[in-house]
VOGU-3710 file (C-alpha; in Angstrom, 3 decimals, decimal comma):
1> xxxxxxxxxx> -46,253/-5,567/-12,251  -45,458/-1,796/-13,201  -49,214/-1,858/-14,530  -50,185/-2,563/-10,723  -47,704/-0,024/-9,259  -49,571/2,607/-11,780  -53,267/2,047/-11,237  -54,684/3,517/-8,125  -51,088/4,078/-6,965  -51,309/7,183/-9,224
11> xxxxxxxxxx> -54,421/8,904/-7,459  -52,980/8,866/-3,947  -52,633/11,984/-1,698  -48,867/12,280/-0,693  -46,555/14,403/1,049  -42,830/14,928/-0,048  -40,494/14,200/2,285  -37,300/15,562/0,585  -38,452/19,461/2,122  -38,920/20,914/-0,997
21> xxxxxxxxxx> -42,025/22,426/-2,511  -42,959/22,819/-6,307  -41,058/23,225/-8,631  -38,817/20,426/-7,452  -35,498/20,624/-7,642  -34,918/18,277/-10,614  -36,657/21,194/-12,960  -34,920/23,760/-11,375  -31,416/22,333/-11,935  -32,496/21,907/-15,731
31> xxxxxxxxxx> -33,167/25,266/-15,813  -30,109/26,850/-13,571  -27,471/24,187/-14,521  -27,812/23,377/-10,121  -27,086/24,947/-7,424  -25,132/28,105/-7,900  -21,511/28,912/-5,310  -20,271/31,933/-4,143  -17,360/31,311/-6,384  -20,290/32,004/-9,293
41> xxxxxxxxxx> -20,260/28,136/-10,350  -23,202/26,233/-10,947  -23,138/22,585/-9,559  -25,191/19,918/-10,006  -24,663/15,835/-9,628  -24,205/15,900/-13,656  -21,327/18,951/-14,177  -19,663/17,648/-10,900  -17,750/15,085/-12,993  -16,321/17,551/-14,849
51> xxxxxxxxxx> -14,141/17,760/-11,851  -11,187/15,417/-12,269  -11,217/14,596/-8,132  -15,097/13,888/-8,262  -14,978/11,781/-11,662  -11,902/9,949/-10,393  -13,531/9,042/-6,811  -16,833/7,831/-7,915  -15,241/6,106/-10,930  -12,928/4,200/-8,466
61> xxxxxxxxxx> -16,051/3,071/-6,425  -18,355/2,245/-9,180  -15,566/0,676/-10,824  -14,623/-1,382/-7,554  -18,103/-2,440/-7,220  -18,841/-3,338/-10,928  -15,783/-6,360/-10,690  -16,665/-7,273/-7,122  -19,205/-10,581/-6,074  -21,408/-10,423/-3,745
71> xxxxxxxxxx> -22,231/-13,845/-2,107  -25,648/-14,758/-0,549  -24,587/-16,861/3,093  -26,653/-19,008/5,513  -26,417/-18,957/8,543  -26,482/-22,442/9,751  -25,687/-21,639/13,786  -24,190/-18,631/15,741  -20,739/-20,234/14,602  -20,653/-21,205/11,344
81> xxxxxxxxxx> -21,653/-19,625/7,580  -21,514/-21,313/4,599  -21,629/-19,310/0,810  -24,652/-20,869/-0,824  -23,765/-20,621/-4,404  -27,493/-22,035/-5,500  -29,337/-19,505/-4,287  -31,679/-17,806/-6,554  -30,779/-14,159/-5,927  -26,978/-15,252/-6,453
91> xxxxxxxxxx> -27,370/-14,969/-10,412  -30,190/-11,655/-10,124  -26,632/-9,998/-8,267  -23,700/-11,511/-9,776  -24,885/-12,278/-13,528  -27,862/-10,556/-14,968  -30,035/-8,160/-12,904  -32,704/-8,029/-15,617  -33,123/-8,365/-19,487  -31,505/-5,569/-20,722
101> xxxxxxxxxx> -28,357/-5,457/-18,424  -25,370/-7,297/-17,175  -24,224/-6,994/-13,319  -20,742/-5,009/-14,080  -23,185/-2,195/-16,388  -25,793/-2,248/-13,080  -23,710/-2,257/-10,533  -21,506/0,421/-12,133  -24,995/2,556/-12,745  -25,935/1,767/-9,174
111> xxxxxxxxxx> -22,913/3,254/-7,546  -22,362/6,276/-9,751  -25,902/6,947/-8,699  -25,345/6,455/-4,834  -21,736/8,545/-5,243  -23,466/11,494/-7,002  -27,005/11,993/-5,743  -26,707/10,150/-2,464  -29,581/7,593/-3,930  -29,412/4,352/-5,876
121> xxxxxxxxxx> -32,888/3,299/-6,501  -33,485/-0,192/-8,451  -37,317/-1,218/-8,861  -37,929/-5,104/-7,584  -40,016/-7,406/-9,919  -40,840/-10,751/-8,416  -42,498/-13,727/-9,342  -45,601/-14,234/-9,628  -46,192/-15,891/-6,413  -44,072/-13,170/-5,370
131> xxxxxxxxxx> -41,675/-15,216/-3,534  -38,678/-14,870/-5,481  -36,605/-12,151/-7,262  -37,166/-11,901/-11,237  -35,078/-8,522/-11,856  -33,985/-5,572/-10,389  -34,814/-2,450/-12,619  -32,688/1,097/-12,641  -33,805/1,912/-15,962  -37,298/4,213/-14,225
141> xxxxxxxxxx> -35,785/4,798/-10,652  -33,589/7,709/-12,256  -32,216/9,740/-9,101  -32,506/13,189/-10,863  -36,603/12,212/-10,613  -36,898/9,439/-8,102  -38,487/10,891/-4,806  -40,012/8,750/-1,749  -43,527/10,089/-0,739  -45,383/9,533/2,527
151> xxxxxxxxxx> -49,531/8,561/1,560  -51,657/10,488/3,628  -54,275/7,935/2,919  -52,493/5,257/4,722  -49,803/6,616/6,207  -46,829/4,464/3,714  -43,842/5,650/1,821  -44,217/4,864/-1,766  -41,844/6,468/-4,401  -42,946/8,911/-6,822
161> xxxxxxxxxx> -41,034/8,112/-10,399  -40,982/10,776/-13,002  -40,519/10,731/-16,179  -38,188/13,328/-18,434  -41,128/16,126/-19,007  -42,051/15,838/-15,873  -45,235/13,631/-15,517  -45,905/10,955/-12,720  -44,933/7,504/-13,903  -45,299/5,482/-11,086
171> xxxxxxxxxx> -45,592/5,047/-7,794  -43,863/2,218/-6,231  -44,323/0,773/-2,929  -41,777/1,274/-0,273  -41,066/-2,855/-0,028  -40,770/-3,020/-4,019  -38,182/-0,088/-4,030  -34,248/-0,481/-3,735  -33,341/2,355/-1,921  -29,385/2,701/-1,336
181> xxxxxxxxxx> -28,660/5,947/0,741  -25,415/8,129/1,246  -25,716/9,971/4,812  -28,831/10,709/5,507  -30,403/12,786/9,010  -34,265/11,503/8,413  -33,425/7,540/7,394  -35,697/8,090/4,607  -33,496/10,014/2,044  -29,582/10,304/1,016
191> xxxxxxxxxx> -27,678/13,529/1,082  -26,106/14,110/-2,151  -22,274/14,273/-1,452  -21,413/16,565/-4,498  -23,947/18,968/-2,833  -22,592/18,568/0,082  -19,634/19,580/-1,605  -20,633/21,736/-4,243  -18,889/25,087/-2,760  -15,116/23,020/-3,074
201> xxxxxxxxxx> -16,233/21,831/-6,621  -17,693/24,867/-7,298  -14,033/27,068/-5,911  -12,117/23,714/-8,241  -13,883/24,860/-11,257  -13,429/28,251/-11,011  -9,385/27,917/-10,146  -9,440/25,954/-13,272  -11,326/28,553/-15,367  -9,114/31,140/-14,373
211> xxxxxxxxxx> -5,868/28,650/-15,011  -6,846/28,236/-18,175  -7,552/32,336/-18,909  -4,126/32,444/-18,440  -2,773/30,701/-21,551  -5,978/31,428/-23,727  -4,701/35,469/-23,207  -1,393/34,827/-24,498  1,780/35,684/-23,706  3,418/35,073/-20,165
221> xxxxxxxxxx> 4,775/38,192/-20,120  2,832/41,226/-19,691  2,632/44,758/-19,172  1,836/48,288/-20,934  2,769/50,589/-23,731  3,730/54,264/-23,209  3,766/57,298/-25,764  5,808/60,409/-25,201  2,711/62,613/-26,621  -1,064/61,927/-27,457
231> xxxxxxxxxx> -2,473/59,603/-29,438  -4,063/59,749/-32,640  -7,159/57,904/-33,277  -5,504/56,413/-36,217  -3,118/55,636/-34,448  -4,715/53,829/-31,429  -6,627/51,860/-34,463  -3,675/50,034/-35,891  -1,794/49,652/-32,354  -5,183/48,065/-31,271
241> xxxxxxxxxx> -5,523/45,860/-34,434  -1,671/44,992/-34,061  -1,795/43,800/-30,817  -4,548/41,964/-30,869  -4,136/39,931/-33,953  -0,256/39,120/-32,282  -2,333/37,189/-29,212  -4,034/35,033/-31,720  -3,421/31,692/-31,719  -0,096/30,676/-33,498
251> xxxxxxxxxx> 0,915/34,191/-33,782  2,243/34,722/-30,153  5,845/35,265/-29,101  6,703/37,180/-32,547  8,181/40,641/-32,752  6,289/43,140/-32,007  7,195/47,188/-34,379  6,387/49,843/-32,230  5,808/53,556/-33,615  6,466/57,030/-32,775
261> xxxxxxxxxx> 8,777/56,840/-29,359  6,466/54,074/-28,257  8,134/52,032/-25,635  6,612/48,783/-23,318  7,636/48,449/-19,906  6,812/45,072/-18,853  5,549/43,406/-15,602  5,481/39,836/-14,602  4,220/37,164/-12,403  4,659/33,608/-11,224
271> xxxxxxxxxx> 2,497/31,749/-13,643  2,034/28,846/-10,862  0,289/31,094/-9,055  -1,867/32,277/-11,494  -2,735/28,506/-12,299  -3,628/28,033/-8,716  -2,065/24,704/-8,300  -2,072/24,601/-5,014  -5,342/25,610/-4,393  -6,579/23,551/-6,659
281> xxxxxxxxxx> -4,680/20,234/-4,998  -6,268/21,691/-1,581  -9,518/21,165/-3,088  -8,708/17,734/-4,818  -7,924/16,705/-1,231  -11,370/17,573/0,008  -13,084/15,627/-2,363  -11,049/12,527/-1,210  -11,929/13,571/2,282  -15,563/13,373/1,416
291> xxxxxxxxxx> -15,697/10,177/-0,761  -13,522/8,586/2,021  -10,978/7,659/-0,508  -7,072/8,192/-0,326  -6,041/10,436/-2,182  -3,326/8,246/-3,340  -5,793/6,698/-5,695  -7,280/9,457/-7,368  -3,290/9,724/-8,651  -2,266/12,475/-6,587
301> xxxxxxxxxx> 1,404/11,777/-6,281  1,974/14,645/-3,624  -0,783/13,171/-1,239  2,004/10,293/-0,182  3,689/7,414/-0,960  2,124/4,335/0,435  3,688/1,237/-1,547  0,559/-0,219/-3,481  -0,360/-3,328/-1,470  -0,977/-0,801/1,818
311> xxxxxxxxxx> -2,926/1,200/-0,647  -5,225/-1,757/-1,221  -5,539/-3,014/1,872  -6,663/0,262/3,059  -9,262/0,561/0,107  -10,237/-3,050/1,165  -11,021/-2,086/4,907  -12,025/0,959/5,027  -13,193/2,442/1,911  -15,282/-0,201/0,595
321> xxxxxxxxxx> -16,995/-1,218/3,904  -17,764/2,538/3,862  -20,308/2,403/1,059  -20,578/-1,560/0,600  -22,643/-2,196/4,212  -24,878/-0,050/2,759  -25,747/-2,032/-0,059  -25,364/-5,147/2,302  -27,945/-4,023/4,481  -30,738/-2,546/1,953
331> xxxxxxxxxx> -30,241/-6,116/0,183  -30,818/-8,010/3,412  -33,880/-5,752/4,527  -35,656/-6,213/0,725  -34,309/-9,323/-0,892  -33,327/-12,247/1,808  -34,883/-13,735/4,430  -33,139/-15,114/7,393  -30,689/-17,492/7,956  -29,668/-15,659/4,579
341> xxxxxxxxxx> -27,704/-12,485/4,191  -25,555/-10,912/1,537  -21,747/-10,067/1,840  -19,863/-8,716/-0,611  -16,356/-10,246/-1,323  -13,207/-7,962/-2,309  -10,792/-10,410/-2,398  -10,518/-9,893/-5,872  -8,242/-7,204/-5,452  -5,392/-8,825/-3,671
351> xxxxxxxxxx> -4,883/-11,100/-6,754  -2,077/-8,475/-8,276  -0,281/-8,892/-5,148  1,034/-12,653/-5,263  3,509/-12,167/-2,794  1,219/-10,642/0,281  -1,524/-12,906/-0,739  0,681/-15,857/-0,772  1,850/-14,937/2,347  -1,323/-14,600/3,878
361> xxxxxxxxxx> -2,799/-17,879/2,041  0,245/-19,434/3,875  -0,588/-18,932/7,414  -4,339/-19,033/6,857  -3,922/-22,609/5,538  -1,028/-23,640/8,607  -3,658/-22,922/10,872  -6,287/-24,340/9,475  -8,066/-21,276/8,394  -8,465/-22,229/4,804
371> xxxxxxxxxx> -8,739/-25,440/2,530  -6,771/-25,927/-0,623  -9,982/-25,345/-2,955  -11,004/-22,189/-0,987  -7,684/-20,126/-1,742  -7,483/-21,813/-5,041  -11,124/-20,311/-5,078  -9,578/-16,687/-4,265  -6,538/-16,766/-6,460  -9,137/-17,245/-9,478
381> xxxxxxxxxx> -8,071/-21,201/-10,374  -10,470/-23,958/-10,662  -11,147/-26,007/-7,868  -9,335/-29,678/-7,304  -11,399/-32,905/-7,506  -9,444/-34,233/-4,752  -11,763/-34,407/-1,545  -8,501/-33,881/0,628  -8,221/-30,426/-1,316  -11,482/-29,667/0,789
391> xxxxxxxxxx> -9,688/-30,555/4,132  -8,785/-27,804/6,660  -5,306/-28,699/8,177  -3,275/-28,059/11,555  -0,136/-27,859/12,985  1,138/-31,385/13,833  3,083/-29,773/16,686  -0,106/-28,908/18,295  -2,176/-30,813/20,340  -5,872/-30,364/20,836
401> xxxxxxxxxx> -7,490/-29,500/24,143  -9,352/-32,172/24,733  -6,563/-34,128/24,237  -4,157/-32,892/26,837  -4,542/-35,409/29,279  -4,323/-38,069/27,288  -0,824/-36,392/25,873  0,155/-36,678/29,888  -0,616/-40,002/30,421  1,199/-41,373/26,811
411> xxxxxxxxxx> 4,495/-39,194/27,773  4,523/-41,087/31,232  3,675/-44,331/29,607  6,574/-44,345/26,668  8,827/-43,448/29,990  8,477/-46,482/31,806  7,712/-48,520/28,800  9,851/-51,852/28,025  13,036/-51,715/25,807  11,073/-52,942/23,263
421> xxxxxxxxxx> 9,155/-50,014/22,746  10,918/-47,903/19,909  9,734/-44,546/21,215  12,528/-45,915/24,154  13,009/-47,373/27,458  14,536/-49,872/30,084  13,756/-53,564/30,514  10,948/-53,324/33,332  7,900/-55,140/33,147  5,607/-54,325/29,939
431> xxxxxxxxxx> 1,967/-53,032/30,483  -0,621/-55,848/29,830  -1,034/-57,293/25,774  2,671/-55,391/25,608  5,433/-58,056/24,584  8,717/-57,362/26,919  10,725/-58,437/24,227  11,363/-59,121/20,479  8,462/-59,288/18,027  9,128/-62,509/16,369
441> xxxxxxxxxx> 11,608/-63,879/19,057  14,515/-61,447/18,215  15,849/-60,444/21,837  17,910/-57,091/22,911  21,072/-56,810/20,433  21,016/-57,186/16,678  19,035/-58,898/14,863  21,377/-61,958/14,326  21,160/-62,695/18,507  24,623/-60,720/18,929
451> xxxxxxxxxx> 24,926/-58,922/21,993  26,533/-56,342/19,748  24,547/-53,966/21,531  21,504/-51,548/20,265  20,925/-48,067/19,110  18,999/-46,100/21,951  16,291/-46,174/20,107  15,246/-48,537/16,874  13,943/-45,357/14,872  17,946/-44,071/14,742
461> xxxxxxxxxx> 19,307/-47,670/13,547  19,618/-46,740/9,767  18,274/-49,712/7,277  21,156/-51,975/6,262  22,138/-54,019/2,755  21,188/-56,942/4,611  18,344/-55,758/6,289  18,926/-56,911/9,852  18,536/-53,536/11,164  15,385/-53,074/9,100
471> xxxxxxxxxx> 14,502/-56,616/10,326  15,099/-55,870/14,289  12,968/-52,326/13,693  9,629/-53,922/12,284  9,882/-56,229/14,981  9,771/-53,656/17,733  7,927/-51,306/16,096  4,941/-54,179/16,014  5,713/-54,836/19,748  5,079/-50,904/20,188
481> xxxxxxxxxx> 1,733/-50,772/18,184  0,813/-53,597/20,068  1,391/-56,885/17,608  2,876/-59,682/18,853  4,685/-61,022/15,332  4,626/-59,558/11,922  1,790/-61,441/10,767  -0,717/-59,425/13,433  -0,315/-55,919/11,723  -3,604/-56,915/9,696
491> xxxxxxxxxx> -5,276/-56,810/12,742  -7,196/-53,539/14,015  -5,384/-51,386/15,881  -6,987/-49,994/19,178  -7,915/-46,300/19,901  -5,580/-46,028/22,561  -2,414/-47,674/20,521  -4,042/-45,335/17,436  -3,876/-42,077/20,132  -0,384/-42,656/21,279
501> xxxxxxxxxx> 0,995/-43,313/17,679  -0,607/-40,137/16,522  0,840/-38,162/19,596  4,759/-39,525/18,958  4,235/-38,640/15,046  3,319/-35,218/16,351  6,322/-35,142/18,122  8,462/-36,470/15,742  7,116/-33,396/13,161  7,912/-31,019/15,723
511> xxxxxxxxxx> 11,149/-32,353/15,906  11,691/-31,535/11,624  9,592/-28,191/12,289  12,431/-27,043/14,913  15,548/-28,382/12,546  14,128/-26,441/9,420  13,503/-23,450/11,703  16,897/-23,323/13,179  18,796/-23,808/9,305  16,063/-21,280/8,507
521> xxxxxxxxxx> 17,492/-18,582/10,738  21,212/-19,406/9,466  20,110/-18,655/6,198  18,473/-15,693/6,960  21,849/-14,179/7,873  23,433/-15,094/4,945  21,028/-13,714/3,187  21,061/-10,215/4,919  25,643/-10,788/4,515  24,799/-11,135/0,749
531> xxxxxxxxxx> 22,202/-8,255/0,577  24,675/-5,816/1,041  26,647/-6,273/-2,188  23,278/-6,394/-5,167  26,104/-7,161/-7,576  27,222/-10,760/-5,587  23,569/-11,249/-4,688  22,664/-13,908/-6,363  25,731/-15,581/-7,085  26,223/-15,975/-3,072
541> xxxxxxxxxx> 23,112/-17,234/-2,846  24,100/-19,979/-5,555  27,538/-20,789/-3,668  25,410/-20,560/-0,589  22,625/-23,141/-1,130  25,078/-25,278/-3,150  26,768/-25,983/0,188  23,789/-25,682/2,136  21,942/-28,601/0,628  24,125/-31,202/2,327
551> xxxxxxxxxx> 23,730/-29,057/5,941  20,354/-29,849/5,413  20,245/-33,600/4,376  22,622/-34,208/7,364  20,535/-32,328/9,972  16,927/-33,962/8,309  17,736/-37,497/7,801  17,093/-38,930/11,451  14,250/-36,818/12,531  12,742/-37,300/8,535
561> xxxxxxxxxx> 13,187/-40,851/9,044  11,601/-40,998/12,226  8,431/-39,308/10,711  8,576/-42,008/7,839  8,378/-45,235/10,218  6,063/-43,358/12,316  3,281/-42,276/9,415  3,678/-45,179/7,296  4,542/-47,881/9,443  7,531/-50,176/9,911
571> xxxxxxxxxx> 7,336/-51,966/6,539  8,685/-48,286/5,062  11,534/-48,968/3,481  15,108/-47,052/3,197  13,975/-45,694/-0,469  11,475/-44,169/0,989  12,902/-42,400/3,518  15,859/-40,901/0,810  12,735/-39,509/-1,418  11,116/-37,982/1,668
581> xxxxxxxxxx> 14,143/-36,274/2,752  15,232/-35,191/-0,844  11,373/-33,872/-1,330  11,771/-31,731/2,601  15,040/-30,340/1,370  14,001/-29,500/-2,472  10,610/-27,644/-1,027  12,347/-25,503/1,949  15,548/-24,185/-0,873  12,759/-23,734/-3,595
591> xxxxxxxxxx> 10,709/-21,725/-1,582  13,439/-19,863/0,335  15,365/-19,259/-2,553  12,012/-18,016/-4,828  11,123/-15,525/-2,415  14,665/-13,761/-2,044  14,899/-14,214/-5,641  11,454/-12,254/-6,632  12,214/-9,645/-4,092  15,893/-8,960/-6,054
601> xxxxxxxxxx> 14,426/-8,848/-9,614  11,142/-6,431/-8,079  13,666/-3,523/-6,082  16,385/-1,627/-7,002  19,749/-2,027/-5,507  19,706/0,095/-3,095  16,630/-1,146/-1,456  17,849/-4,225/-1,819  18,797/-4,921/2,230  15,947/-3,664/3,190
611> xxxxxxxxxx> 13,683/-5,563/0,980  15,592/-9,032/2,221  15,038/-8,160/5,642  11,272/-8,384/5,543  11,216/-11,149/3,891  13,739/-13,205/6,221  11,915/-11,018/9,313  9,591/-14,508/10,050  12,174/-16,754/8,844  13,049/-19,497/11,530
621> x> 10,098/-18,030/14,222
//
C-alpha cells in the first residue's frame, strides 16, 4: 500500500497550501528552536511543554481520550440508534490500531499531536478489496513534517510526508489520510494552538527564568559596599574574590569580614514580586482559556473551588465535545459509511462519583430511560443473563396515551359495578358474563352465610386462621376477573378483563408510591432536626428508624396487600403479603438510611446540614 502511495505519487507537481515557501518551517524551527517572542523566547510545539499550563492541558486531553471508547452506531430510523459492538472498525479504534500499537498509546499520540500542532494525521491501510479498515498508521504522518499539497496535475490534495533529513517519503491521497484539525480559516489545515499562543508561553517562560535568577544569585538581601577612601587594586581583588565565592552554593547566609572602614548599606525587595507569581498565574489562565479547559484541572487552586463532580461534568460537556466532534466527524467522513457513525462515550468518568451517578442511574431507569444491563454496562460490571435485565421499565402510576380512554371507561365501569366486584360497588345489575353475586355460591356477608356484614371492599378483609375471609376474597376476586367458580381461573382471561386488572394494579401502586412519599417527607425533617447536632447524628437516626419501622408497616400493609392480590392473583396467600411488606419497608430504610449515612462519613461537621439537605431536597416529591 505505502509502495503505491510512493510510485508516481512522488513525481507530481504540487502547491503548498500551508503559505509558506522553502525552507519550510519544520527546518527552520530545528534550526531557531521556533518561533522567537518579544519577550526573547523561542517557542515551538516541542519546548511548549516545558510550560507546566501547556503540558498539564494537553496531558489532561490526551489522557482523557487515551481511557475513553468510542462506539461505532447504526442508525436504524430517524428515532432509534443502536451501539453495534461487531463492527469491524470497533476493534481498529478501541483495541489495536495497527501492529505496533495499542489504542490508549495511539490515541494518546493522536491528541498530543492535535493539542500541539493543531494536526493529528494517521495514514489508512485497508484491505485489499479496500473495503474495510486494516490499521491506522501515525508512525510516518509526523506533524512537525506532515503537510497537505494541492496537485496541479489534477487538481487533489494529497499529503506530502517527510522524513527526518528532509526527503519526500510519500505522498498520500487525501481519502487515505486522517486529518484531525484544531481551528482552522481554509478547512484544509489546523492552526497550531501553542502558536497561537506562543507570545503568553513565550512571557511564562521568561517570568520563570527570571524567578529562578533570583535564588541562583543568592542571597535575598541585597545592596552595596562603601569605602571612606579609594580602593586599592589589591584590595578590590580579594573583596571581589570574597564576595563571590560567599554566593556559591552552600556558602550563602555566612558572615561576611569587611576591611578598612568598609561598611554595606543594604536594600531590599518583595521576593514575590521578583518571582512574578502573579503574572505568571495570569498567564497559566490563558493557556486554560485557549485549550478550553478549567483551570481548576490544571491544579490551580486560586482559579475556584468547584466541588469535583461539577468539575467533571463540565469537562464532560463542554471540554471534551470541544475537541472530540472533531475526531467524530473526520472518522465518519473517512472510515464509516451510513447508517453508521462514531460517538465517543465519556461515561467513564462519572464512575468515581457513585453517589451522582447513582442518582442519575435512578431516575434514568424510573422512567424508562435505561435497562438494568445498560447502567450495569456504565458502572463497569458484567452484564446479567436475565432477559428481564434487558427490559426498559415505567412508572406504574402512569398511564399510556393511547390508553386514556380506555382508563375512562374502566373508572366508570368499577363505579357502577356489582358488590361483587372487589375494586367496590352496590348491588345493581352486573354487566353481561359478570356474576351479581358470590363466586362459588357464597352471597353478601361472610363467608359462613352470616349477615355479619362485609368490609367495603374484599382487598381490606385481612386473611384469617380459618381462612373464611381468604375464602370469601378468591371468590369475588374470580367474579371480578370474570370466572364464575374457582375452577375457571385456568381459563384465558380476555383483553378487556386483562386491561382493567392492569389499570386497578396501577392504581393500587400509586396508592404505595404516595404512602412512601408522604413517610418520606417526615423523615426528611427528622433528618434536617438531627443534622444540626453531628455529634447525635447518627444515633437519632438509629432511635429514629427504630421507631419508624412500625410507622411504616402500619401505613403499607393495606395498600401492599392490595398490590399482592392484584399482581399475583387471589390464591396469594397472607405469607406472602408479610414478606412483601417486610421487603417495601427493608428497601425504603436501607436506602434512606445509606444515603444520609455516606453523606455524614464524606463532610465535615459543619457542613453537615447542608449536605443532608440536598440529599432529602427530592425526598417525598
Amino acid at each position: 500500500m505505502l509502495a503505491e502511495m510512493i510510485g508516481g505519487a512522488l513525481r507530481r507537481r504540487t502547491e503548498r497550501l500551508d503559505g509558506m515557501q522553502h525552507p519550510g518551517q519544520w527546518l527552520i524551527d530545528w534550526a531557531s528552536g521556533g518561533d522567537p517572542t518579544s519577550s526573547g523566547e523561542a517557542i515551538n510545539e516541542t519546548n511548549a511543554l516545558n510550560c507546566p499550563a501547556v503540558k498539564a492541558a494537553v496531558s489532561l486531553l490526551s489522557e482523557a481520550f487515551a481511557v475513553s471508547t468510542i462506539e461505532i452506531c447504526e442508525r436504524k430510523n430517524p428515532d432509534i440508534v443502536v451501539v453495534v459492538k461487531d463492527h469491524d472498525l470497533d476493534p481498529v479504534l478501541n483495541r489495536q490500531p495497527n501492529p505496533e500499537t495499542n489504542c490508549n498509546t495511539w490515541w494518546d499520540a493522536m491528541q498530543n499531536h492535535h493539542g500541539t500542532w493543531g494536526n493529528a494525521y494517521a495514514f489508512i491501510q485497508r484491505n485489499i478489496r479496500g473495503t474495510k479498515v486494516a490499521a491506522l498508521w501515525n508512525r510516518r504522518a509526523n506533524p512537525e513534517r506532515t503537510r497537505p499539497v494541492r496537485s496541479k496535475d489534477d487538481g487533489q490534495i494529497y499529503y506530502e510526508c517527510k522524513d527526518a533529513n528532509g526527503q519526500l517519503e510519500a505522498m498520500v491521497p487525501a481519502a487515505d489520510m486522517l486529518h484531525v484539525r484544531y481551528l482552522t480559516l481554509d478547512g484544509i489545515l489546523g492552526k497550531s494552538p501553542v502558536r497561537l499562543i506562543r507570545e503568553t508561553i513565550g512571557g511564562n517562560k521568561a517570568a520563570e527564568r527570571i524567578a529562578n535568577e533570583v535564588f541562583k544569585n543568592g542571597d535575598v538581601t541585597h545592596g552595596h559596599y562603601t569605602l571612606p577612601g579609594k580602593v586599592s587594586e589589591g584590595m578590590y581583588a580579594r573583596l571581589t574574590k570574597s564576595l563571590n565565592e560567599g554566593s556559591e552554593h552552600g556558602k550563602r547566609h555566612r558572615n561576611k569580614i569587611l576591611e578598612e572602614g568598609m561598611k554595606f548599606e543594604g536594600t531590599s525587595y518583595n521576593l514575590s514580586e521578583m518571582q512574578l507569581i502573579d503574572a505568571r498565574q495570569y498567564l497559566d489562565l490563558i493557556v486554560a482559556m485557549a485549550y478550553n479547559v478549567d483551570a481548576q484541572l490544571l491544579q490551580m487552586r486560586a482559579a475556584g473551588t468547584l466541588p469535583l463532580p461539577d468539575l467533571l461534568r463540565k469537562f464532560i460537556t463542554i471540554t471534551l465535545p470541544f475537541w472530540g466532534h472533531r475526531w467524530e466527524a473526520e472518522i465518519n467522513a473517512k472510515l464509516l459509511q451510513p447508517p453508521y457513525f462514531a460517538r465517543w462515550n465519556f461515561s467513564a468518568f462519572l464512575r468515581n462519583d457513585r453517589l451522582a451517578q447513582s442518582q442519575e442511574h435512578r431516575t434514568n431507569f424510573s422512567t424508562g430511560k435505561q435497562s438494568i444491563n445498560e447502567m450495569r454496562h456504565e458502572r463497569g460490571d458484567n452484564r446479567l443473563d436475565d432477559p428481564n435485565a434487558d427490559e426498559h421499565y415505567v412508572p406504574m402510576n402512569m398511564v399510556p396515551l393511547s390508553l386514556a380512554n380506555e382508563f375512562a371507561k374502566a373508572t366508570i365501569a368499577r363505579a357502577k359495578a356489582p358488590t361483587s366486584n372487589p375494586i367496590g360497588g352496590d348491588n345493581r345489575e352486573a354487566p353481561p358474563g359478570m356474576p351479581s353475586g358470590g363466586g362459588d355460591g357464597v352471597q353478601p356477608g361472610d363467608a359462613n352465610g352470616q349477615d355479619g356484614g362485609r368490609p367495603e371492599s374484599p382487598l381490606d378483609a385481612k386473611p384469617q386462621a380459618n381462612g373464611g375471609a381468604s375464602q370469601q376474597l378468591s371468590a369475588d376476586t374470580s367474579a371480578a376477573c370474570g370466572f364464575t367458580t374457582s375452577a375457571d381461573i385456568s381459563r384465558e382471561i380476555s383483553p378487556e378483563t386483562q386491561i382493567g386488572s392492569q389499570l386497578a394494579l396501577i392504581e393500587a401502586e400509586a396508592v404505595v408510591a404516595a404512602t412512601l412519599a408522604r413517610l418520606e417527607r417526615v423523615e426528611a425533617n427528622e433528618a434536617l432536626r438531627a443534622a444540626k447536632d453531628p455529634k447525635t447524628f447518627l444515633a437519632r437516626l438509629d432511635t429514629f428508624y427504630g421507631k419508624h419501622v412500625e410507622t411504616l408497616r402500619e401505613a403499607l400493609e393495606r395498600p401492599v396487600r392490595t398490590v399482592v392480590l392484584l399482581r399475583d392473583g387471589p390464591l396469594a396467600g397472607g405469607a406472602t403479603t408479610d414478606i412483601e411488606v417486610d421487603n417495601t419497608i427493608n428497601e425504603h430504610v436501607a436506602d434512606k438510611r445509606a444515603a444520609l449515612l455516606q453523606v455524614s462519613g464524606e463532610c465535615k461537621a459543619s457542613e453537615l446540614p447542608a449536605r443532608v439537605a440536598e440529599v432529602v431536597r427530592e425526598w417525598g416529591t
